[in-house]
C-alpha positions as CSV (number, residue, x, y, z in Angstrom):
1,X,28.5,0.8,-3.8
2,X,26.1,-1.4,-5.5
3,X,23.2,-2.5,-3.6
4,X,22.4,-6.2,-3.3
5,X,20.5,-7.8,-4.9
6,X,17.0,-9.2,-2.7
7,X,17.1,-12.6,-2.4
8,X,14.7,-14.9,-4.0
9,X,12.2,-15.7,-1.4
10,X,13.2,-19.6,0.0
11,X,11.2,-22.7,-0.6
12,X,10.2,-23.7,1.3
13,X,8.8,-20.1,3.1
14,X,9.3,-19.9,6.7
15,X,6.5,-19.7,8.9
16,X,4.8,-16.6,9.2
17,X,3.4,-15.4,12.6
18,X,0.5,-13.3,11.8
19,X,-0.4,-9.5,12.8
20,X,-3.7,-9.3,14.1
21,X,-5.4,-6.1,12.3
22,X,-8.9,-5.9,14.6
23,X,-12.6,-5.7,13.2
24,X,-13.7,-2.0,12.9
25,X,-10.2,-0.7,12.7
26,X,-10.5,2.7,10.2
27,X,-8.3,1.8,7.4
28,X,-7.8,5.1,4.3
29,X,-7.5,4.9,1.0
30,X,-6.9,7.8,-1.5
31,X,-7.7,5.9,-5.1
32,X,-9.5,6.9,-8.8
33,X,-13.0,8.1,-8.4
34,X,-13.4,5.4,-10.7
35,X,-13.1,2.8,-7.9
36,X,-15.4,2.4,-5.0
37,X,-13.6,2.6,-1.2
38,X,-13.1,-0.6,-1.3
39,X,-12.6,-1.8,-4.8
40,X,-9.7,-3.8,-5.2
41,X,-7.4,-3.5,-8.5
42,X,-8.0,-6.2,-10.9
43,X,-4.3,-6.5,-11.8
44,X,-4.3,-3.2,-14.1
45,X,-1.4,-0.4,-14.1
46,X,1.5,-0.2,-13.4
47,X,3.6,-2.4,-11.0
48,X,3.6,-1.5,-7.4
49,X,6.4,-2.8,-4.6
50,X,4.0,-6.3,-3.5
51,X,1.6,-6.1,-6.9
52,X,0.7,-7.6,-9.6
53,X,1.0,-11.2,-8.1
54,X,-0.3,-14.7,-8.9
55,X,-1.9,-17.4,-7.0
56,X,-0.2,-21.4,-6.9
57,X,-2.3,-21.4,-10.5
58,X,-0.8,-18.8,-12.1
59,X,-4.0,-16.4,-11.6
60,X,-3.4,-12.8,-10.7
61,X,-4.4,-12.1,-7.6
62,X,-6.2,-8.8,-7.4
63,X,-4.9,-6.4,-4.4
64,X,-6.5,-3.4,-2.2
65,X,-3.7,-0.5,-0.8
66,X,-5.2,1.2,2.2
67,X,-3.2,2.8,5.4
68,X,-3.5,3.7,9.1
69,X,-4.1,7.6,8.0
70,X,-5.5,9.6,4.8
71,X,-1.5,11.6,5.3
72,X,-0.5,8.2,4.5
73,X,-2.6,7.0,2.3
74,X,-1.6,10.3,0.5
75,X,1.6,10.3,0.2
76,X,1.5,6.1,-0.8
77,X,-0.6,7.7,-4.0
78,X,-0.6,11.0,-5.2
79,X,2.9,12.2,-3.6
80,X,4.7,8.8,-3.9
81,X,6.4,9.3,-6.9
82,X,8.1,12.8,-5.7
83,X,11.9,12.2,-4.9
84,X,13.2,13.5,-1.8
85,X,16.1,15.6,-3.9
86,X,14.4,16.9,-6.6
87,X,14.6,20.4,-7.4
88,X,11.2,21.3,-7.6
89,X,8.7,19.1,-5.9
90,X,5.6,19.6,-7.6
91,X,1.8,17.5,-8.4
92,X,-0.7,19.1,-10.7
93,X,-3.8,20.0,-9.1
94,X,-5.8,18.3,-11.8
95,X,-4.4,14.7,-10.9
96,X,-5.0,15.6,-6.8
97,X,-8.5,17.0,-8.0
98,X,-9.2,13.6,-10.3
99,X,-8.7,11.2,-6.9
100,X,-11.2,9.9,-4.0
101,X,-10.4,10.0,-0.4
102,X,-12.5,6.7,1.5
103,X,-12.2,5.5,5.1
104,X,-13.0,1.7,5.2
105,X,-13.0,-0.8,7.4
106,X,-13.1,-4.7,7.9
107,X,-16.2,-6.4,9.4
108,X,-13.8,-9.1,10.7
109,X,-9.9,-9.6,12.2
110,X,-7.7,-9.6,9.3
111,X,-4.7,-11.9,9.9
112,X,-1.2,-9.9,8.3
113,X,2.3,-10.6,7.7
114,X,4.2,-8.3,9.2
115,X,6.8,-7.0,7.1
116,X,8.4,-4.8,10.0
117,X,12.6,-5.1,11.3
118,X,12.1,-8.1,13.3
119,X,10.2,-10.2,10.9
120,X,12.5,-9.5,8.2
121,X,15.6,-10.5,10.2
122,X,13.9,-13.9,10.7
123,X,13.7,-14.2,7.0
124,X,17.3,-12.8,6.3
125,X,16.1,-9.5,4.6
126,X,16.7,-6.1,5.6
127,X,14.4,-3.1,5.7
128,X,16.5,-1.9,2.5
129,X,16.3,-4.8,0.7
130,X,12.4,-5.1,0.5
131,X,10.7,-1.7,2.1
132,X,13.4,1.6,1.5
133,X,14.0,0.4,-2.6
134,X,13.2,1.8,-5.9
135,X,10.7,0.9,-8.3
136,X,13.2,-0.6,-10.1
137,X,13.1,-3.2,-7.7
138,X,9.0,-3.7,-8.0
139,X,9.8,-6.9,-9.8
140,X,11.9,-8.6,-7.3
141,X,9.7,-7.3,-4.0
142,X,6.5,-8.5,-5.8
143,X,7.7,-12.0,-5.5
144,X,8.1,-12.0,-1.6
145,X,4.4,-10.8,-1.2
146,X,3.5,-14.2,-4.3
147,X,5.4,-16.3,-1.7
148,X,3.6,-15.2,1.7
149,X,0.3,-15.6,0.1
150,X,0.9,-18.9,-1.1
151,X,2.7,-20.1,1.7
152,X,-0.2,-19.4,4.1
153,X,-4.0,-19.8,3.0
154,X,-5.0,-18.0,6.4
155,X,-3.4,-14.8,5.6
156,X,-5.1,-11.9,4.3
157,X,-2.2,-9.1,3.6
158,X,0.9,-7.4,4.6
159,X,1.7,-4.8,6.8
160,X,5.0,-2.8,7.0
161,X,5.9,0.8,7.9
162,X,5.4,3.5,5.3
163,X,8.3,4.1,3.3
164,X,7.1,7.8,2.4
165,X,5.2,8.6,5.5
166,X,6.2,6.7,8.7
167,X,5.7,5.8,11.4
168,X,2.2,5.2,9.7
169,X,1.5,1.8,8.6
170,X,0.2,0.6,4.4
171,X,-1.4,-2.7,4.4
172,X,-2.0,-4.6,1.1
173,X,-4.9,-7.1,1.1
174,X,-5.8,-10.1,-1.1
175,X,-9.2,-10.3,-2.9
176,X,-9.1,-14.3,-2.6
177,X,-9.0,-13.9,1.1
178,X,-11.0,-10.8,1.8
179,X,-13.9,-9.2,-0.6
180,X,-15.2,-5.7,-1.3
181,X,-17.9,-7.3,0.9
182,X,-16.2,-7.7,3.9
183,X,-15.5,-3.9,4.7
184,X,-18.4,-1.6,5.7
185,X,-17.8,1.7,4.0
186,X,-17.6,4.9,6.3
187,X,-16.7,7.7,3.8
188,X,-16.0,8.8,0.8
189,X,-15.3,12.4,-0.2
190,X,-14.1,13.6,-3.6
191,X,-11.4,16.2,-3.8
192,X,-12.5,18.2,-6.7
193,X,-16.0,18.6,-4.3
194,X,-14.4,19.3,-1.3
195,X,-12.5,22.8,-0.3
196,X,-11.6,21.3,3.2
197,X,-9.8,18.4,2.2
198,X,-8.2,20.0,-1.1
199,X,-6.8,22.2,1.8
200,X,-5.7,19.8,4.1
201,X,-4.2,18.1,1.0
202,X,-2.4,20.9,0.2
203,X,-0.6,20.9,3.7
204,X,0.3,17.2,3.6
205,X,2.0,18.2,0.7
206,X,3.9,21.3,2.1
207,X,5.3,19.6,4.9
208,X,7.3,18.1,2.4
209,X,7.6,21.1,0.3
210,X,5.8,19.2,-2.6
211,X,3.4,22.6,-4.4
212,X,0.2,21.7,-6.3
213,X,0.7,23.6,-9.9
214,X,-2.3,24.2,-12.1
């Protein structure tokens, strides 16, 4: 069966009732030591499900991943690309060893579109048809997350259920609502440094039988 096709988000968007993400609430991020915690991406690499995306003047808007656990924020990053069926599972140690593991978190409430069951039945969407796809579908998912953030000036980011580690939650924020400067950083640790965490890497990983090769 082929699977349908999402939906071009309406115009115009239905109103969006915000999730309320509180001030001080520990948000990780697992990113390129070339980034600080809480660096946002200035529209480079490669497409994600909700990024790149423009503003109403055609500007990209540049976007910050983070989730409710470093297990999540893991397997969001280095593990994401690792299909459930493969044959051999495997990461190379090098690319786990080249990455930064930050906790951050925002000096005020963030206001969130929830992109969870009952806010997509409101907008006629499934979780398949936005959340559980391929990347072959970045281009059409992208567009949902250009329409929230131009339908609503007062919203910061989304918020959904992770796709490869739930019931953990991913947020995406948006630089023209929410700065670098409006998260106080709490820690950053770099994997190549640190024994501990390469270790409790290592058994995010094997819980999904994913093996880090040198």
């Amino acid at each position: 069966m082929t699977p349908r096709r999402l939906p071009r988000p309406p115009t115009p968007f239905p109103t969006i009732k915000p999730q309320i993400l509180k001030a001080s609430t520990v948000l990780h991020r697992t990113h390129a030591r070339a980034f600080s915690p809480a660096q946002f991406n200035p529209c480079l690499g490669q497409p994600t499900r909700f990024a790149p995306l423009d503003d109403a003047t055609g500007a990209c808007v540049p976007t910050l991943y983070a989730a409710t656990t470093r297990e999540a924020a893991a397997f969001e990053t280095i593990f994401h690309d690792i299909e459930a069926r493969s044959a051999f599972k495997t990461v190379r140690l090098d690319i786990v060893e080249a990455r930064s593991v930050s906790q951050i978190a925002p000096k005020r409430d963030l206001r969130l579109a929830g992109l969870f069951a009952p806010d997509l039945k409101a907008w006629k969407l499934q979780r398949t048809d936005l959340i559980d796809t391929p990347k072959s579908t970045y281009d059409q998912t992208a567009l949902w997350a250009q329409a929230i953030h131009t339908a609503d000036s007062n919203i910061d980011g989304l918020i959904w259920t992770s796709r490869q580690c739930d019931p953990e939650r991913c947020l995406i924020l948006f630089e023209d609502r929410i700065s670098e400067s409006g998260f106080d950083v709490l820690e950053r640790l770099e994997v190549a440094d640190d024994a501990a965490l390469l270790l409790e890497l290592r058994g995010f990983a094997r819980r999904a039988g994913i093996d880090l090769v040198s």
